[in-house]
MARKOL-195201 format. One record per residue: residue number from 1; residue in three letters; x, y, z of N, C-alpha, C, CB in turn. Coordinates in steps of 0.2 Angstrom, whole numbers. Glycine has a CB too. Layout:
N
(guvex NUM,"ALA",(X,Y,Z),(X,Y,Z),(X,Y,Z),(X,Y,Z))
...
//
This chain:
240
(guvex 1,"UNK",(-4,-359,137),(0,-353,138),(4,-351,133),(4,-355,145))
(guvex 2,"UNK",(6,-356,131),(12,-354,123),(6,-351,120),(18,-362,116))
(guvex 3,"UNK",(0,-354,116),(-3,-353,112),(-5,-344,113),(-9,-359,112))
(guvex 4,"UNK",(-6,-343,120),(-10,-337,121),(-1,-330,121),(-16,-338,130))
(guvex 5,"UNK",(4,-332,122),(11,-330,120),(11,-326,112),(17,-338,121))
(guvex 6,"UNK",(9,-331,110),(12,-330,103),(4,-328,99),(17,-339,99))
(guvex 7,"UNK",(-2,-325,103),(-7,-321,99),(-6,-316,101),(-13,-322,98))
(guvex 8,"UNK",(-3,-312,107),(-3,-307,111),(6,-304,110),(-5,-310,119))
(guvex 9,"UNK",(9,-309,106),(17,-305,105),(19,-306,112),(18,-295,102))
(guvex 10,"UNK",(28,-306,108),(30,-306,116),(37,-302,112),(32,-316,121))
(guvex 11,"UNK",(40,-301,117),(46,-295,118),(52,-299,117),(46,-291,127))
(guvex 12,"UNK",(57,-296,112),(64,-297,114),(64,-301,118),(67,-291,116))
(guvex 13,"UNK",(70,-307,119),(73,-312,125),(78,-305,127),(78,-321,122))
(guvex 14,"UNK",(77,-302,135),(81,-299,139),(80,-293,137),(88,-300,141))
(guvex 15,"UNK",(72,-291,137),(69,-285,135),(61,-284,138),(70,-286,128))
(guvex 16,"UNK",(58,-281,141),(52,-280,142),(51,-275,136),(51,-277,149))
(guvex 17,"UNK",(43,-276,136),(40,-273,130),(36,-267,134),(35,-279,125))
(guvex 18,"UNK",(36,-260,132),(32,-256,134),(27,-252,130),(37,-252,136))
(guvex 19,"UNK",(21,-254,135),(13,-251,132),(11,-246,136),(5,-258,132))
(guvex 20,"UNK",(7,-245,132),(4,-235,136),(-3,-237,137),(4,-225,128))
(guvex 21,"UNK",(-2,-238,146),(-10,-237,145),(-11,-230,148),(-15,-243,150))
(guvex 22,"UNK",(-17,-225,148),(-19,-220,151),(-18,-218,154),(-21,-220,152))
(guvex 23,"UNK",(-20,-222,160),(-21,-223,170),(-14,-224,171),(-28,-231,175))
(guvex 24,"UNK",(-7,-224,167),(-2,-228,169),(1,-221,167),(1,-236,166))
(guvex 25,"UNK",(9,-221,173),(15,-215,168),(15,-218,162),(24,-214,170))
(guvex 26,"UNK",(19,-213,158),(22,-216,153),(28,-219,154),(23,-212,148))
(guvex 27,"UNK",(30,-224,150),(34,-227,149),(41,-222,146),(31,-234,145))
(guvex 28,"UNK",(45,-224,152),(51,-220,150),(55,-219,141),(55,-223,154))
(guvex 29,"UNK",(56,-225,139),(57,-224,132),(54,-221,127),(59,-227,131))
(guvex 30,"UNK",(45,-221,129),(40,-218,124),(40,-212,127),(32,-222,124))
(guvex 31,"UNK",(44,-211,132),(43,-205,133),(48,-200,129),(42,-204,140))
(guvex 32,"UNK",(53,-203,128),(59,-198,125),(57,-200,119),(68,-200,126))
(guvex 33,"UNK",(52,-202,116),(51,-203,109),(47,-198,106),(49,-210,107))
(guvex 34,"UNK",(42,-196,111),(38,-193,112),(43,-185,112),(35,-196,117))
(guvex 35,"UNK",(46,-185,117),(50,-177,116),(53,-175,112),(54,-175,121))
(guvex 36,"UNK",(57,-184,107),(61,-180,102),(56,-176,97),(66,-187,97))
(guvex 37,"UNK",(52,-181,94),(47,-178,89),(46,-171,90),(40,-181,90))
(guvex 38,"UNK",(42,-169,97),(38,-163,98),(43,-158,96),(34,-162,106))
(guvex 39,"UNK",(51,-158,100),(55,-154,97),(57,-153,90),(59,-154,99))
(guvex 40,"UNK",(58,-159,87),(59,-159,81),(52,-155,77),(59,-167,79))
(guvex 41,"UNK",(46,-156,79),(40,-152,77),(43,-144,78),(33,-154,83))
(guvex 42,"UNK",(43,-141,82),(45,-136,86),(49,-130,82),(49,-139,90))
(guvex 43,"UNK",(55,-135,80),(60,-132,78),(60,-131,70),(65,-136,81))
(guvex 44,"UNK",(55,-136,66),(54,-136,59),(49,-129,58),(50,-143,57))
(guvex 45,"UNK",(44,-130,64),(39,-124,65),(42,-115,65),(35,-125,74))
(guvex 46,"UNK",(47,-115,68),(52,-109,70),(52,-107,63),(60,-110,73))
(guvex 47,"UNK",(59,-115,60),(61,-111,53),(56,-111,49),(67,-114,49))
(guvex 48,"UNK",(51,-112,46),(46,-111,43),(47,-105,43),(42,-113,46))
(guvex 49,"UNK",(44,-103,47),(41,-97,52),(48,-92,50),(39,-99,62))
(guvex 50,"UNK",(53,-93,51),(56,-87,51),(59,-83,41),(62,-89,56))
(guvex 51,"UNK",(58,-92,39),(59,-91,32),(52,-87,26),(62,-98,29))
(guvex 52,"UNK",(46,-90,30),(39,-82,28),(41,-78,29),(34,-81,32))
(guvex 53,"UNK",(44,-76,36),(45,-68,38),(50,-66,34),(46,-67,46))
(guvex 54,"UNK",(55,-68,31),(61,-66,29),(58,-65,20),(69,-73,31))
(guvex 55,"UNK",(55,-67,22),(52,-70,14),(46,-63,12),(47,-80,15))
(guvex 56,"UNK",(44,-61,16),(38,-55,16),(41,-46,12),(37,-53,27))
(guvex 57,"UNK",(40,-47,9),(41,-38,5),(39,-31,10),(33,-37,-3))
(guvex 58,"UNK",(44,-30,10),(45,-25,16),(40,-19,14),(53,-22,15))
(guvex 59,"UNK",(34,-16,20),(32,-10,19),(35,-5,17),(30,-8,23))
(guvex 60,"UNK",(32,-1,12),(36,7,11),(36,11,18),(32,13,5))
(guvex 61,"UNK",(41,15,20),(45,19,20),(36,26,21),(51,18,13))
(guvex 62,"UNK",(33,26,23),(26,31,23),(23,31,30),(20,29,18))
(guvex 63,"UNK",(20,36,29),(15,41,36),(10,45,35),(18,45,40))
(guvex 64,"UNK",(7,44,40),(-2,51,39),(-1,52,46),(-14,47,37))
(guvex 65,"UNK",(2,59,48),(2,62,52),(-6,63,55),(5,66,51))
(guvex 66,"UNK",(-10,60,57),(-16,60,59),(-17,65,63),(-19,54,62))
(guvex 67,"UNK",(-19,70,65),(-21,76,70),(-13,80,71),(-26,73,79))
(guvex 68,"UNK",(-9,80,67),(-4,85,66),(-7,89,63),(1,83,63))
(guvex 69,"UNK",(-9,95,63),(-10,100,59),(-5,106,59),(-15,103,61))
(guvex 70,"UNK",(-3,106,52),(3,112,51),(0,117,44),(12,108,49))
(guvex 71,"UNK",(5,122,46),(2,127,40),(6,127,35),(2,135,42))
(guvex 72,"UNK",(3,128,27),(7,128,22),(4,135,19),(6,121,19))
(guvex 73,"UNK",(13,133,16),(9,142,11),(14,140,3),(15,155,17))
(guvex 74,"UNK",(10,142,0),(14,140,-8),(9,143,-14),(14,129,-9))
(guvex 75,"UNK",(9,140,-19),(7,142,-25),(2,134,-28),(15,146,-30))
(guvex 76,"UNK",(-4,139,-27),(-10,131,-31),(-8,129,-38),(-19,133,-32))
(guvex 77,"UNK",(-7,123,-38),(-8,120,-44),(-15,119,-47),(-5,114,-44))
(guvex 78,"UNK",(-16,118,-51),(-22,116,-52),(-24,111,-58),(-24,122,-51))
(guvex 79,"UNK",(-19,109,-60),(-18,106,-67),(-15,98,-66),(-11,111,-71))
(guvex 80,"UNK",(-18,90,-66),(-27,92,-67),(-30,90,-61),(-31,86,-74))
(guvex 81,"UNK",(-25,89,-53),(-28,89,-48),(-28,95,-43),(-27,83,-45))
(guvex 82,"UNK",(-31,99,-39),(-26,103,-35),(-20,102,-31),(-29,104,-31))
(guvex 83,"UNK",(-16,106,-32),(-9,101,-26),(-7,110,-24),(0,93,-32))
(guvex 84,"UNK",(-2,109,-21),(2,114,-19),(9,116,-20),(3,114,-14))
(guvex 85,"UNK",(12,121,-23),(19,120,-23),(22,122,-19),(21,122,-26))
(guvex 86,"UNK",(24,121,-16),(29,122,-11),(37,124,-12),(28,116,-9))
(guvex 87,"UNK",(41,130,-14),(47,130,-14),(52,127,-9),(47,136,-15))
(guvex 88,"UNK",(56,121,-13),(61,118,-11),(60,112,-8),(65,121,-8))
(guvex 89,"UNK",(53,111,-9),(47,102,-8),(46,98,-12),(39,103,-7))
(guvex 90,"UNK",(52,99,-20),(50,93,-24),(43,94,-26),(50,87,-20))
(guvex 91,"UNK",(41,88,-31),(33,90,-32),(30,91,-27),(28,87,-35))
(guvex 92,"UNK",(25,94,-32),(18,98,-29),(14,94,-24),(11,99,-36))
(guvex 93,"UNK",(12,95,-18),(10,92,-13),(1,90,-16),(12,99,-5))
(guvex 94,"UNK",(-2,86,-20),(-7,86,-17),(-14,85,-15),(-6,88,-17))
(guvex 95,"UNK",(-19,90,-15),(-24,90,-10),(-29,87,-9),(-25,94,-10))
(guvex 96,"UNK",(-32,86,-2),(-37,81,-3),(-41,85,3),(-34,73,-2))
(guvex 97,"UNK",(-48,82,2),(-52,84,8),(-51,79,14),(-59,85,7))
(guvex 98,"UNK",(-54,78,19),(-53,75,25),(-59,67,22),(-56,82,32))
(guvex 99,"UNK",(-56,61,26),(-60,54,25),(-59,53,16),(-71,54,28))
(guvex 100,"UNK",(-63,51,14),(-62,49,6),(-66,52,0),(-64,42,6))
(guvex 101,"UNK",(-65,60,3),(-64,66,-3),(-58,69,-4),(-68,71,-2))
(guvex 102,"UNK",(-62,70,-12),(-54,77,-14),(-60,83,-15),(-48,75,-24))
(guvex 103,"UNK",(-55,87,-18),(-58,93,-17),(-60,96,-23),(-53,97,-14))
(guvex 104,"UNK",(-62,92,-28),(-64,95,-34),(-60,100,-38),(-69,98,-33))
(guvex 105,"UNK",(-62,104,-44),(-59,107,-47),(-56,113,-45),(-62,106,-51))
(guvex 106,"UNK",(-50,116,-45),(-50,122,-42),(-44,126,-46),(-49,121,-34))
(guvex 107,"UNK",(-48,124,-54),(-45,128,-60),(-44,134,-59),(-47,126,-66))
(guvex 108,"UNK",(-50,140,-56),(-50,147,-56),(-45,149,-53),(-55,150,-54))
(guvex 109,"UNK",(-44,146,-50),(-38,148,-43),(-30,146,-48),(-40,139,-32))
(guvex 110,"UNK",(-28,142,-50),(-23,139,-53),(-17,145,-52),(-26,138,-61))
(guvex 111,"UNK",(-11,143,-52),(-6,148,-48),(-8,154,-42),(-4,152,-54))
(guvex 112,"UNK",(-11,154,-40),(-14,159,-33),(-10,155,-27),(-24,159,-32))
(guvex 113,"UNK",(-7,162,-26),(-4,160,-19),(-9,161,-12),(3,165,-18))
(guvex 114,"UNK",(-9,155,-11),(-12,152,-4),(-10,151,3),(-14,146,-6))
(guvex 115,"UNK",(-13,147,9),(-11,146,16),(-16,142,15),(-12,151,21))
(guvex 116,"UNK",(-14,138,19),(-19,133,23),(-16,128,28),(-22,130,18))
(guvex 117,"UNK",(-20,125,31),(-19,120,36),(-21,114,33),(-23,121,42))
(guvex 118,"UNK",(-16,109,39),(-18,100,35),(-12,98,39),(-16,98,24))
(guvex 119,"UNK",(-16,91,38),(-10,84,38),(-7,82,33),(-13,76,39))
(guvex 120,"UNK",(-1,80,34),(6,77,30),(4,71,28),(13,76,35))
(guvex 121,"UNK",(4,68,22),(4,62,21),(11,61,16),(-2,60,18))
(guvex 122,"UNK",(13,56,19),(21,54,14),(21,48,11),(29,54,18))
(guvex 123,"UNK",(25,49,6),(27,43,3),(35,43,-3),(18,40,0))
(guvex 124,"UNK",(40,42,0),(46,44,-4),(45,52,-5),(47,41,-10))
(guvex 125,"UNK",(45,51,-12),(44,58,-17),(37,61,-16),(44,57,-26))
(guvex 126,"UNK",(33,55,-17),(25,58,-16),(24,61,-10),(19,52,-17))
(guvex 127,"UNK",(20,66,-10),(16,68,-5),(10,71,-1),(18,70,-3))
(guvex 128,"UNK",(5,73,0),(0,75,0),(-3,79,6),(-3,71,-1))
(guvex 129,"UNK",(-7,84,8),(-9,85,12),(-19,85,11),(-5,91,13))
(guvex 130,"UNK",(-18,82,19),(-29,81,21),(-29,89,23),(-32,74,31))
(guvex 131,"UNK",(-31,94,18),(-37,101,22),(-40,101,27),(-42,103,18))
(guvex 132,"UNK",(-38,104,30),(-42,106,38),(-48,108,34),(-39,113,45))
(guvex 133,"UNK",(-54,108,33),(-59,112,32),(-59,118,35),(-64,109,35))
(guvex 134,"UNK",(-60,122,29),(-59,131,33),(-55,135,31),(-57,132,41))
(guvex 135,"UNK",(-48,132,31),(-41,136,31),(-38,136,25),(-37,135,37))
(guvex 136,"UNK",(-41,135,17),(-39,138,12),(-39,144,14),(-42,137,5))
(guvex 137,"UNK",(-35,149,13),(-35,155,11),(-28,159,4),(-35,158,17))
(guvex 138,"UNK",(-34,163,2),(-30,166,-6),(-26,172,-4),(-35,168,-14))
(guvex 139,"UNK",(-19,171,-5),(-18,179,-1),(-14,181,-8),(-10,180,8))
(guvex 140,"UNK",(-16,179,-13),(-11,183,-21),(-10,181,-26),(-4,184,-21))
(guvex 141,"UNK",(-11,186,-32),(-13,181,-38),(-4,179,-42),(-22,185,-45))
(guvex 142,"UNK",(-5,174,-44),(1,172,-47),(1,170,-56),(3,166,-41))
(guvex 143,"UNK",(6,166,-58),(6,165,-65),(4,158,-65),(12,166,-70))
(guvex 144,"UNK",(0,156,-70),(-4,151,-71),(3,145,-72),(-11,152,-78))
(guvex 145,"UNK",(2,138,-71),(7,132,-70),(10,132,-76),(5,126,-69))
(guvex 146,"UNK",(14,132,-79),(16,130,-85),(14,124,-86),(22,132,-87))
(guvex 147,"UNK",(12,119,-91),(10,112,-93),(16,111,-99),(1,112,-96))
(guvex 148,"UNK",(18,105,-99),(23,105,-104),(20,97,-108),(31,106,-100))
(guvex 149,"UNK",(17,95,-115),(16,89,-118),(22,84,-118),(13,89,-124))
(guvex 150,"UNK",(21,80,-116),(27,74,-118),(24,71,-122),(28,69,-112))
(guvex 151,"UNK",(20,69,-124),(20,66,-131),(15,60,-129),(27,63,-134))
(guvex 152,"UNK",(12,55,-135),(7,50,-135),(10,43,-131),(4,49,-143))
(guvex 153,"UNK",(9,42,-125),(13,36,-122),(8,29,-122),(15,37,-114))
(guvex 154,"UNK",(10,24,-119),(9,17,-115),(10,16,-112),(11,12,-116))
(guvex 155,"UNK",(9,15,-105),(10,14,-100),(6,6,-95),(9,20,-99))
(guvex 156,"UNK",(10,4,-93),(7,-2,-89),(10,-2,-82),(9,-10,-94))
(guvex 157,"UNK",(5,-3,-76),(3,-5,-70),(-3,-5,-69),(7,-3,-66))
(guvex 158,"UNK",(-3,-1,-62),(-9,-4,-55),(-12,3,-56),(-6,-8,-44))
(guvex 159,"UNK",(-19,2,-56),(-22,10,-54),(-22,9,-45),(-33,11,-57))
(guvex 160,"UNK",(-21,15,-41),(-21,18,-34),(-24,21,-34),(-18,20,-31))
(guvex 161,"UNK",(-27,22,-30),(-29,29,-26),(-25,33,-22),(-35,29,-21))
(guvex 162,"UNK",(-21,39,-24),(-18,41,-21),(-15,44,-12),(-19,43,-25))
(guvex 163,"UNK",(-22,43,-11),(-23,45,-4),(-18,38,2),(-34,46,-1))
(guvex 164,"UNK",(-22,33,-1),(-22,27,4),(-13,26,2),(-29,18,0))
(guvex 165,"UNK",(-11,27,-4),(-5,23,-7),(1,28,-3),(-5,24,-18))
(guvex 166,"UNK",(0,36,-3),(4,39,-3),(5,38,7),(3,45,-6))
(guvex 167,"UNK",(3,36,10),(4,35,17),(-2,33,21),(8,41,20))
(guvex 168,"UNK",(-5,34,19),(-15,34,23),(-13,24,24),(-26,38,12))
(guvex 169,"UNK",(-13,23,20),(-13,14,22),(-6,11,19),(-20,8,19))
(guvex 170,"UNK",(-4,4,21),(0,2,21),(-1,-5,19),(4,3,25))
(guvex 171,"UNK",(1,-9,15),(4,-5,6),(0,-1,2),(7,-10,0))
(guvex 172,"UNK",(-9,-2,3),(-11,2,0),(-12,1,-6),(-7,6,2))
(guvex 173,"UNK",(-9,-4,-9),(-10,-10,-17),(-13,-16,-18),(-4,-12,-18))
(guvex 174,"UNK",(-13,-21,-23),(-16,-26,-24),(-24,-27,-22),(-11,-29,-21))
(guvex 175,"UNK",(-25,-34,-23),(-32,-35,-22),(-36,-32,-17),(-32,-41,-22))
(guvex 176,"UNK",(-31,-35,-10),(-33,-35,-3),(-36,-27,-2),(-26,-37,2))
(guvex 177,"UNK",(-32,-21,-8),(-36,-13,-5),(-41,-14,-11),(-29,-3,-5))
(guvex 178,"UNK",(-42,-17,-16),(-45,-16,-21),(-52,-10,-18),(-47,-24,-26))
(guvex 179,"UNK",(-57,-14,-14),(-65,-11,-14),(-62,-4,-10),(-71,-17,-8))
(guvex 180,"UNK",(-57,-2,-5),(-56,5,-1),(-53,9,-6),(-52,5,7))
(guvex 181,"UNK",(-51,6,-11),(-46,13,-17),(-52,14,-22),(-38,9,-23))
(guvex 182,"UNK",(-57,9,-23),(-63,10,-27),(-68,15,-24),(-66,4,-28))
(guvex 183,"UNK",(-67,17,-18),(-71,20,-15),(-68,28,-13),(-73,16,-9))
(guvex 184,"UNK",(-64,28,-12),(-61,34,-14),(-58,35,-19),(-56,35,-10))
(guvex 185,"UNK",(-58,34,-25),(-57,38,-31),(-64,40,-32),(-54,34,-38))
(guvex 186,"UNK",(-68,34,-31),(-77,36,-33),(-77,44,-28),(-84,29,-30))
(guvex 187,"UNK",(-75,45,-24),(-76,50,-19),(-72,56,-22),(-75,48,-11))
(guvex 188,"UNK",(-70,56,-28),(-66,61,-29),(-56,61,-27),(-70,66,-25))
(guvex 189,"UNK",(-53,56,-24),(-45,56,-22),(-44,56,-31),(-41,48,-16))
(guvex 190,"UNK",(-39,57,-30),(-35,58,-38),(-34,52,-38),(-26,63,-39))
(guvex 191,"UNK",(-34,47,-44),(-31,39,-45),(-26,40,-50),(-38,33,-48))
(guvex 192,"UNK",(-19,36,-49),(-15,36,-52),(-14,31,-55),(-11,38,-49))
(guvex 193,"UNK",(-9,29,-59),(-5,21,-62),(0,21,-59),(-3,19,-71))
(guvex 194,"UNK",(2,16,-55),(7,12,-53),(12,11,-57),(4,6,-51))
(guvex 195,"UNK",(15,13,-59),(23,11,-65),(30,11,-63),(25,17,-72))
(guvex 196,"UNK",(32,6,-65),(38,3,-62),(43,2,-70),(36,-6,-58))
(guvex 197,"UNK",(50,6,-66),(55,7,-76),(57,2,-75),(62,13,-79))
(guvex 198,"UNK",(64,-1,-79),(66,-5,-80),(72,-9,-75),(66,-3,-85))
(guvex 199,"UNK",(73,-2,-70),(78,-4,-63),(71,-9,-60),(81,5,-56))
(guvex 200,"UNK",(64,-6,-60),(62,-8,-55),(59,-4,-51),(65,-11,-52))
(guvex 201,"UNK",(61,0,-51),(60,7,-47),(52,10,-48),(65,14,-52))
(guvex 202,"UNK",(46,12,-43),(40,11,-44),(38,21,-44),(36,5,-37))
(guvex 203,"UNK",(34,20,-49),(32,29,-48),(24,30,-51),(39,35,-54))
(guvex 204,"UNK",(22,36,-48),(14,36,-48),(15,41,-54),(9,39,-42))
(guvex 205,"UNK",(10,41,-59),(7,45,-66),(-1,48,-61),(5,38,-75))
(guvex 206,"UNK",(-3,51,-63),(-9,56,-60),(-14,53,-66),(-8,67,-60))
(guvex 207,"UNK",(-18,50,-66),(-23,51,-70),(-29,53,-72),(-23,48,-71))
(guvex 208,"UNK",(-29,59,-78),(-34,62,-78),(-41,62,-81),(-32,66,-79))
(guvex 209,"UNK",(-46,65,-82),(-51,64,-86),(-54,55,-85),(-49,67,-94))
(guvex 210,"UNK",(-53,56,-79),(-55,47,-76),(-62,46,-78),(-54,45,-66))
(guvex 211,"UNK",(-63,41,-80),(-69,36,-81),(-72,30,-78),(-68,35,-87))
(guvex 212,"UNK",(-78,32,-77),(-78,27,-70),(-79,19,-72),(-86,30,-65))
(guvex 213,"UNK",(-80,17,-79),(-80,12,-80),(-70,9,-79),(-84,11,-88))
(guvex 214,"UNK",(-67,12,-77),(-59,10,-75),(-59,7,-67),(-53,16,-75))
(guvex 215,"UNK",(-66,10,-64),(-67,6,-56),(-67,-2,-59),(-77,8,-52))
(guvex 216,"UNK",(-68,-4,-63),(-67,-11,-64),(-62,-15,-63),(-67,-13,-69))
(guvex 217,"UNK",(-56,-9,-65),(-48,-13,-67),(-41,-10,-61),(-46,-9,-77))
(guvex 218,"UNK",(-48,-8,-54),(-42,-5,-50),(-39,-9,-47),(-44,1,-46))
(guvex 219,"UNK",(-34,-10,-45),(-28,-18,-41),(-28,-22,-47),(-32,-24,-32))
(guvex 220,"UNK",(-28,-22,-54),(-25,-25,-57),(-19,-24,-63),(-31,-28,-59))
(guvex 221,"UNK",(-17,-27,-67),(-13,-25,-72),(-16,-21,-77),(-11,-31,-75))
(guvex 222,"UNK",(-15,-16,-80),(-19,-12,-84),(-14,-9,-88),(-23,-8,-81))
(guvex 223,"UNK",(-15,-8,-95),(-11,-5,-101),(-16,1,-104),(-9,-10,-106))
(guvex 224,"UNK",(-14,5,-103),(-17,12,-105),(-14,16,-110),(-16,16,-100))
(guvex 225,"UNK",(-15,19,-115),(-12,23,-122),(-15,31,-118),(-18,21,-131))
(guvex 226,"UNK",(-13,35,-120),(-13,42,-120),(-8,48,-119),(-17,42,-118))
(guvex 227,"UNK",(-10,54,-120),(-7,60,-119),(-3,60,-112),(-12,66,-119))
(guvex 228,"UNK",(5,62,-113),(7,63,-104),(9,70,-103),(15,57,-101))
(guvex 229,"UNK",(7,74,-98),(9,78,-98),(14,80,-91),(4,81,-101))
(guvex 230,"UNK",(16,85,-90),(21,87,-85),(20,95,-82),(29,87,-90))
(guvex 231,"UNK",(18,95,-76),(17,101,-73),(19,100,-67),(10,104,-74))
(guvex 232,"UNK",(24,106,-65),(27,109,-59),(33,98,-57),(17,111,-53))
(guvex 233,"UNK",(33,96,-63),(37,91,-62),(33,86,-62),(41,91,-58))
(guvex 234,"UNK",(26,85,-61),(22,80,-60),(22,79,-65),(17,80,-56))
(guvex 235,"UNK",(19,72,-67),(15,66,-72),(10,67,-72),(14,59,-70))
(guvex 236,"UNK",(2,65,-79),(0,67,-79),(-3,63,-84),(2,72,-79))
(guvex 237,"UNK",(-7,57,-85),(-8,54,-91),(-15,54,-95),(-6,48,-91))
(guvex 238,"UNK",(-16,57,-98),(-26,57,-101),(-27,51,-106),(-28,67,-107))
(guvex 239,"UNK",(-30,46,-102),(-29,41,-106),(-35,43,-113),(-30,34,-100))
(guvex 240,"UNK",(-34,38,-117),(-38,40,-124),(-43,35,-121),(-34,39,-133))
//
């Protein structure tokens, strides 16, 4: 009997020993051992969880009024994407066709005062409107944009596609949009550089005379050389 004592363990003198079988409750003190943990789990899980979320980079501040349709009236830009001016709107609004077109060149038109229907797309300063199909109309010819050179720059950030970035999606940047911003510049959206000054502060360049071998380098770091130019207050960069 000792012999079979002492291969089977024995408990504390003025102590029972508690085992978990299945088919039995639990034993009261395995059981509070058992609850401290799981809360202790619990509660590590929360803060975790709340220091991610605190930890996450806040969405911009944007919107695609989706089936809002409002009328605009302003003066066409046309230099080097279409957009709209808009008196007392900040830059030039612009344009794009409906899903993942733009609207091609619409240099002849360039200062002509127009109307037309669309959706609002915002994003801070930036803004854009989706063309209803149909409702360009030219009610007056005007003076062509004045363009103004800024001179031979550098510039380094992220190519966008301006549609997705300016409110159409959210954020609308990095890897995760790479293949839907590649498909809509290919479709004609304006593509811009991503640049960020030295506060920190993030602002879009229009980039013109695009080349499609740059579908390569879109959601990543990219350093560009060329001409910047300035119309109606917008950016403007022709890369060499």
């Amino acid at each position: 009997m000792d012999n079979q004592s002492e291969l089977l363990g024995s408990a504390p003198r003025g102590a029972s020993a508690e085992f978990y079988v299945g088919y039995l409750p639990v034993p009261a003190r395995l059981r509070r051992v058992v609850r401290a943990i799981v809360a202790l789990l619990l509660f590590l899980g929360a803060g975790i969880g709340v220091v991610l979320v605190a930890g996450q980079q806040r969405f911009a501040a944007s919107s695609f009024e989706f089936g809002e349709y409002r009328s605009f009236e302003g003066r066409l830009v046309a230099e080097s994407y279409p957009a709209l001016l808009i008196p007392g709107q900040g830059l030039p609004w612009l344009l794009v066709g409906q899903g993942k077109h733009g609207l091609g060149s619409l240099r002849q038109f360039d200062g002509m005062h127009v109307k037309l229907t669309g959706e609002r797309i915002l994003r801070g300063e930036d803004h854009m409107i989706e063309l209803r199909p149909g409702t360009l109309q030219f009610t007056g010819v005007g003076s062509p944009t004045a363009t103004v050179e800024l001179g031979d720059v550098q510039l380094t950030g992220e190519i966008v596609d301006t549609k997705c970035f300016f409110g159409v999606m959210n954020p609308g940047i990095g890897k995760v949009h790479r293949d839907c911003a590649a498909r809509c510049i290919s479709g004609g959206i304006p593509p811009a550089l991503l640049v960020r000054d030295a506060s920190g502060a993030a602002r879009t360049v229009l980039l013109a005379n695009w080349k499609r071998d740059l579908l390569d380098h879109v959601a990543e770091p990219v350093t560009l050389r060329g001409r910047l130019l300035e119309s109606a207050g917008r950016l403007t960069l022709y890369p060499e």
